[in-house]
C-alpha positions in Angstrom: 13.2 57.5 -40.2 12.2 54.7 -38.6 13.7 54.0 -35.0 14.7 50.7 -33.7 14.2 49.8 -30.3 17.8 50.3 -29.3 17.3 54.0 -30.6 13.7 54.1 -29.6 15.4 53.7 -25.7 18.3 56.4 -26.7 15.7 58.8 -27.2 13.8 58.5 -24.3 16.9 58.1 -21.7 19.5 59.9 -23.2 22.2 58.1 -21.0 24.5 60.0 -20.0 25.1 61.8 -16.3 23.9 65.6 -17.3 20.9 64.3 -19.2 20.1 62.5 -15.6 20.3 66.2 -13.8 18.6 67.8 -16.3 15.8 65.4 -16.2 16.0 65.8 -12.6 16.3 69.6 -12.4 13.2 69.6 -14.5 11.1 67.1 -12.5 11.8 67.9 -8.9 9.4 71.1 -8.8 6.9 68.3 -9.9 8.0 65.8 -7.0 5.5 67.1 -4.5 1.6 67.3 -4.9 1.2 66.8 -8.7 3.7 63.3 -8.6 1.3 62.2 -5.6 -1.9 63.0 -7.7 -0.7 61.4 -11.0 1.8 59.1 -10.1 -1.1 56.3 -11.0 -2.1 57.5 -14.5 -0.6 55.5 -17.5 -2.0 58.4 -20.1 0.4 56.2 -23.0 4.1 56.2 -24.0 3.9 59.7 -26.0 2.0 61.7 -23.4 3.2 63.8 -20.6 3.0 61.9 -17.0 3.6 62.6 -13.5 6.8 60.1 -13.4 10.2 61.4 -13.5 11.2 58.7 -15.6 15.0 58.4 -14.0 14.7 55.0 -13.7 17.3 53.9 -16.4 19.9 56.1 -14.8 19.1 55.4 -11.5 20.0 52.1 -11.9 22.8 52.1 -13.9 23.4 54.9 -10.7 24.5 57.8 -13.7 22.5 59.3 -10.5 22.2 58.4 -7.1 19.1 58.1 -5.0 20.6 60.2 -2.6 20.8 63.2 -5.2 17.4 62.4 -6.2 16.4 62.8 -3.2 18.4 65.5 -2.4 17.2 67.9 -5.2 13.4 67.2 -4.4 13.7 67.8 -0.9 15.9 71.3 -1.8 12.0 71.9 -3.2 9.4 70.5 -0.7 9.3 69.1 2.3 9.7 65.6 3.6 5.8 65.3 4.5 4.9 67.0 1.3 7.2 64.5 -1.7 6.5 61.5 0.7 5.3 59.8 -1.9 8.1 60.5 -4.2 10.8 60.2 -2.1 9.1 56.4 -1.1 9.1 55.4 -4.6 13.0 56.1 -5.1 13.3 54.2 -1.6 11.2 51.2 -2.9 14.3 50.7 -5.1 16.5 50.8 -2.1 14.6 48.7 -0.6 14.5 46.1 -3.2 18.2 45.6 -3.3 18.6 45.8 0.3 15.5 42.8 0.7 17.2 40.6 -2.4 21.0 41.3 -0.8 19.9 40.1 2.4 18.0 36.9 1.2 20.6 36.2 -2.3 19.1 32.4 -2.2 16.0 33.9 -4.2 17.9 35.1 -7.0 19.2 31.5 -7.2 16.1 30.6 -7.2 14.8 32.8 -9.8 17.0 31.4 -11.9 16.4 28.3 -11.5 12.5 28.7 -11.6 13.4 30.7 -14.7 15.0 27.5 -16.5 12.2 24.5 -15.0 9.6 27.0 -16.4 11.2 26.8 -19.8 11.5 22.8 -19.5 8.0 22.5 -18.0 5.6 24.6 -20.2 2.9 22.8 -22.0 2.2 25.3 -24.4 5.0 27.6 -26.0 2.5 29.4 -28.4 0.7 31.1 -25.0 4.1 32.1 -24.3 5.2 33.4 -27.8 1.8 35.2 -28.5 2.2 36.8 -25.1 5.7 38.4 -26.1 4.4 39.4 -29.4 1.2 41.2 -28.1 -0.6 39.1 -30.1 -3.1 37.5 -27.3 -6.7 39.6 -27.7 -6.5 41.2 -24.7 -6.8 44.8 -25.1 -4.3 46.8 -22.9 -1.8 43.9 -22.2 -0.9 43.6 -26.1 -0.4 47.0 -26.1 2.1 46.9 -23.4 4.2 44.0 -24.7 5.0 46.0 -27.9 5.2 49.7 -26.1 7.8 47.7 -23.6 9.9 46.0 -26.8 9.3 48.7 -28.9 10.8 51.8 -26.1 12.6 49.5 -23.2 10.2 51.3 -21.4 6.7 50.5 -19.4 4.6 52.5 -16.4 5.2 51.5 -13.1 1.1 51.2 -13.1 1.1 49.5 -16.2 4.0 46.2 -15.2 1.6 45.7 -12.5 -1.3 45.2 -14.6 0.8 43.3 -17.2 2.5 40.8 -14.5 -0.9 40.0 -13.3 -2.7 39.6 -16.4 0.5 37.5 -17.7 0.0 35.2 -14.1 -3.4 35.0 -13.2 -5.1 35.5 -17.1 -3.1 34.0 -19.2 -1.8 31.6 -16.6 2.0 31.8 -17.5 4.8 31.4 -14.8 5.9 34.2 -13.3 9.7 33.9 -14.0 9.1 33.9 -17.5 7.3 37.4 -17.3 10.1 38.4 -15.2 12.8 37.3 -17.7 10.5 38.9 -20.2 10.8 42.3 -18.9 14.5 41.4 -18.0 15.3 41.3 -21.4 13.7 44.5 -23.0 13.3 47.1 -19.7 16.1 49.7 -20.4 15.8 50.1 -16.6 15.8 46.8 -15.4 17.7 45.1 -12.5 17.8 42.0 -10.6 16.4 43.2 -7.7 13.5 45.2 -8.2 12.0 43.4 -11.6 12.1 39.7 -9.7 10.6 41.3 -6.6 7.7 43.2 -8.1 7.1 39.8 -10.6 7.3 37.9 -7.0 5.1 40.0 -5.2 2.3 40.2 -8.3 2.4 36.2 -7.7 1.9 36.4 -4.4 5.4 35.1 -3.2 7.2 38.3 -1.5 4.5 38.8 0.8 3.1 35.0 0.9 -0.9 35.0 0.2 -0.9 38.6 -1.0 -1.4 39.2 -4.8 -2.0 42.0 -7.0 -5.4 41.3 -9.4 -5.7 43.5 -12.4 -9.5 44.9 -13.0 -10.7 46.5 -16.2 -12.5 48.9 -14.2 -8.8 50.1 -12.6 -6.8 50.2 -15.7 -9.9 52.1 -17.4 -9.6 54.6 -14.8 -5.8 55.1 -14.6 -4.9 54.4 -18.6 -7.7 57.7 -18.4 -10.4 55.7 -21.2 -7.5 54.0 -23.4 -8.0 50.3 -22.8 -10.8 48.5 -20.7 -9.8 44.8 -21.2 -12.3 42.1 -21.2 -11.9 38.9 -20.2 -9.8 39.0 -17.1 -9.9 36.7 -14.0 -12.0 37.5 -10.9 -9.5 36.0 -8.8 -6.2 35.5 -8.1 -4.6 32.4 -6.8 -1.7 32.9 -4.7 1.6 31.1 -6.2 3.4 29.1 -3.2 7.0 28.1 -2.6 9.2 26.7 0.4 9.8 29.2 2.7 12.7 31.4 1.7 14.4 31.5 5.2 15.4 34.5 7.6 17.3 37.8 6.4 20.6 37.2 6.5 23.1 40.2 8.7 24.6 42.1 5.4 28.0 41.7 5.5 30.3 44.2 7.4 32.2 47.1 5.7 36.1 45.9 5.8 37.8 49.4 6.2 40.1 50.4 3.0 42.8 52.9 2.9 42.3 54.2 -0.3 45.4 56.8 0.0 47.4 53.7 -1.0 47.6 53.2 -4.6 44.6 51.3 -6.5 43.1 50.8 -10.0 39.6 51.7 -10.6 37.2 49.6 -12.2 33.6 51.2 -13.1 31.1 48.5 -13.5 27.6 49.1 -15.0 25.7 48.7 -11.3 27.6 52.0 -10.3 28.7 54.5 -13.3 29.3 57.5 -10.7 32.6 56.7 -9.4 33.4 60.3 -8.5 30.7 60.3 -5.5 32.2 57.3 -4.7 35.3 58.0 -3.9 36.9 60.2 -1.1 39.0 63.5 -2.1 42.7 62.6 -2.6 41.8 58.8 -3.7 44.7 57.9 -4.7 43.7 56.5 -8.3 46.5 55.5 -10.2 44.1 54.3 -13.7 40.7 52.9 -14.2 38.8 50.3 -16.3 35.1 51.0 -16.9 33.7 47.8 -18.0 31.1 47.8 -21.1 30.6 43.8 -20.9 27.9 42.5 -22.6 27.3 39.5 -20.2 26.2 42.0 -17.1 23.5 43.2 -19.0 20.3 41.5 -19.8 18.4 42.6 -23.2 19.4 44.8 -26.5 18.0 48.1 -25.2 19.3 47.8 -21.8 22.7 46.7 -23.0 23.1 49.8 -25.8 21.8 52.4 -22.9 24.8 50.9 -20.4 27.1 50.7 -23.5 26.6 54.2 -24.1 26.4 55.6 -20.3 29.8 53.5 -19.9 31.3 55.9 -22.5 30.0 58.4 -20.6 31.4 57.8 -17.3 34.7 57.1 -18.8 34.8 60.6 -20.6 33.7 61.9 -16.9 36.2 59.4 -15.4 39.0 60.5 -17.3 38.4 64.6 -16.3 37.4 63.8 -12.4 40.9 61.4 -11.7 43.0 62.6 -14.2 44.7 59.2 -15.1 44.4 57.4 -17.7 40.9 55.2 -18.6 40.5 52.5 -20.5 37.2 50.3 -20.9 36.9 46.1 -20.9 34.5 44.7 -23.1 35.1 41.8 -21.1 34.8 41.4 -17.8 38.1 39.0 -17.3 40.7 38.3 -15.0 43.4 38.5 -17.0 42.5 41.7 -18.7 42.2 43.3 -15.3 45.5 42.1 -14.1 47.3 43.5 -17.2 45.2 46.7 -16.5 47.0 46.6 -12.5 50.2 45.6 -13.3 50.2 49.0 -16.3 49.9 51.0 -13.4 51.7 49.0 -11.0 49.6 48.8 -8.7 48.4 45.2 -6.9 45.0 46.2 -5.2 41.5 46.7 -7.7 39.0 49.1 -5.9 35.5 48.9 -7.5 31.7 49.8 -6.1 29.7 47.2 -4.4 27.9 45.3 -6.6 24.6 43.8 -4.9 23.2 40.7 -6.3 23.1 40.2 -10.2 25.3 39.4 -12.7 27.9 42.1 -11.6 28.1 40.4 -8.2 28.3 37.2 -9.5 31.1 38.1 -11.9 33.1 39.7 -8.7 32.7 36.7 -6.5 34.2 34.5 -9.7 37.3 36.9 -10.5 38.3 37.8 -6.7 40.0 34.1 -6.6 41.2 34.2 -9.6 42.9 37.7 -9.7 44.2 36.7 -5.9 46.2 33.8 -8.0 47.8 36.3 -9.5 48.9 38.8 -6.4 45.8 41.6 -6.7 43.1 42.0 -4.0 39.6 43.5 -5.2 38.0 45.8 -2.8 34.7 46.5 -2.8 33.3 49.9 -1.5 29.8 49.9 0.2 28.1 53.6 -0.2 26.9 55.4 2.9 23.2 55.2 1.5 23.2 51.4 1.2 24.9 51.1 4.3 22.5 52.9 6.1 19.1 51.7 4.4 20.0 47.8 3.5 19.8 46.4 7.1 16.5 48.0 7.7 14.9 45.4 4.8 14.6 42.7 7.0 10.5 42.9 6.7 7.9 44.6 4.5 8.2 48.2 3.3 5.6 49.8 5.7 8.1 48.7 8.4 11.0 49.9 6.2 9.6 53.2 5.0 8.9 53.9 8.8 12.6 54.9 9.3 13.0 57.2 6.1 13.4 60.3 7.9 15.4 59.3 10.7 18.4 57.4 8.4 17.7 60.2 6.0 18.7 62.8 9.1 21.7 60.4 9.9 22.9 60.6 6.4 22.3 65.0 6.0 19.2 64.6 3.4 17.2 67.6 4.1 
């Protein structure tokens, strides 16, 4: 049987919560001195590697980055799954940077839709997507990424650069390209990485692919030729100071609420208190807050998930939204009788976006929408008001204030 790339991505992130802790139970041994030796090695999409692979889950948040990092450290030390524990924290980090500065999202967009207008030649473009340029490696990665929703860590680094500095395509387009087929991806951390490839998140500083590097770490499967010597730095007006990230309004939830489970947080019973006083709940499988096929069937299907879990965990009834509406939410309040909507903060994308819009509108009708900030974001967020070394400096002390151990 032949699998299509929506099934391709069911099979490799099976997306649902206990498939998440099993992947975890069976990586975390791993997460110490074998993660840091092989983290860099792309060996191809059917071979073993030293990556857990939780990406998917971790940012629909099936699984939290403090459990990940919980389990590993259960199993090593700080000093010895450093490297680990950094890479879930880069994710962190990411959303904390981007939540902080939300004009460059806007302006991702926006770059996104000039890029479209402005492009000379569409067939660069189209033959890049298809995997159809020559270049050995980077053709291969175009189809392993539409084919599985899936690409190394190693491997969108090469890609990105070869796509910017090679084939001299704009970067937002390579962004929205891996927007639209990464099972995994979110607004955050796939316009960041693109930006910093460019040269724009840390201004000068770009990343150059070498044939010599992806020989080595692709272990003898591709040694492009033909690749730039040199990369240009992209430039763009400056993008301003970090903003303070906005306070956390305290919220009785003993008083009466309705839940609604959006895709940026599908583990709504760590987010909650004990005795949260859940009168129903709305998990919301809209189509418009994801971004490709894949990425929309794996949220489709971890949505049933947390519903199923949803439904066991708060014993009320569950119902799910196709739409992300107003009205539909109301109705979905007023079945319960309740006027207040309690849902997890959602940090910039097209959740947040879709909150800011129906807060007005579901106000018009007499319902407040609450938004509840975990203790992990709380914590880490602030701290991404410069680069990561300055960030990843205070891991272990926020990790001590929040009981990772």
């Amino acid at each position: 049987m032949t699998l299509t790339p929506d099934r391709l991505a069911a099979t490799n992130f099976p997306p649902s919560r206990q498939a998440a802790l099993d992947r975890l139970a069976g990586f975390a041994p791993r997460a110490g001195r074998a993660y840091d030796i092989g983290r860099n090695a792309d060996p191809g999409p059917d071979q073993p590697g030293a990556v857990s692979r939780l990406s998917p889950c971790t940012s629909r948040r099936l699984i939290t980055e403090q459990e990940i990092v919980e389990a590993v450290l259960a199993l090593h030390r700080l000093e010895v799954a450093e490297k680990y524990v950094q890479e879930v924290l880069w994710r962190t980090y990411w959303k904390g940077w981007l939540e902080l500065r939300p004009s460059v999202w806007t302006r991702f967009l926006e770059t996104r839709e000039r890029s479209l207008t402005d492009l000379a030649d569409s067939r660069v473009l189209a033959d890049a997507e298809r995997g159809t340029t020559g270049i050995e490696g980077f053709d291969d990665w175009a189809r392993e990424l539409v084919q599985t929703g899936y690409l190394h860590n190693h491997a969108r680094m090469w890609f990105a650069s070869i796509w910017i500095f090679t084939l001299g395509l704009p970067w937002a387009l390579g962004a929205d390209f891996f927007l639209r087929h990464l099972v995994d991806a979110d607004a955050a951390s796939n316009t960041l990485s693109w930006r910093w490839v460019a040269g724009l998140q840390t201004p000068g500083k770009t990343y150059l692919a070498t044939a010599s590097n992806i020989e080595r770490y692709t272990e003898g499967r591709f040694a492009p030729k033909g690749l730039v010597q040199a990369a240009v730095a992209m430039t763009e007006p400056p993008v301003g100071p970090a903003l303070p990230l906005a306070p956390r309004l305290p919220t009785d939830l003993r008083q009466p609420f309705l839940l609604l489970v959006t895709p940026d947080d599908l583990h709504p019973e760590s987010l909650l208190p004990v005795r949260s006083a859940v009168q129903g709940a709305v998990v919301a499988a809209d189509p418009a807050l994801s971004w490709g096929e894949a990425g929309w069937r794996f949220t489709d299907a971890a949505a049933r998930d947390s519903a199923t879990r949803a439904v066991r965990h708060f014993g009320c009834p569950v119902n799910r939204l196709d739409r992300l509406a107003a009205s539909d939410l109301a109705t979905a309040a007023g079945d319960v009788g309740v006027s207040r909507i309690v849902t997890a903060f959602a940090p910039v994308g097209p959740t947040a976006q879709a909150l800011a819009r129906l807060a007005p509108e579901l106000a018009l009708a007499g319902i407040t929408l609450v938004q509840v900030r975990r203790d992990w974001d709380d914590a880490f967020w602030p701290l991404a008001t410069k680069g990561f070394f300055a960030f990843k400096d205070r891991i272990p002390a926020v990790l001590g204030e929040l009981g990772v151990s």
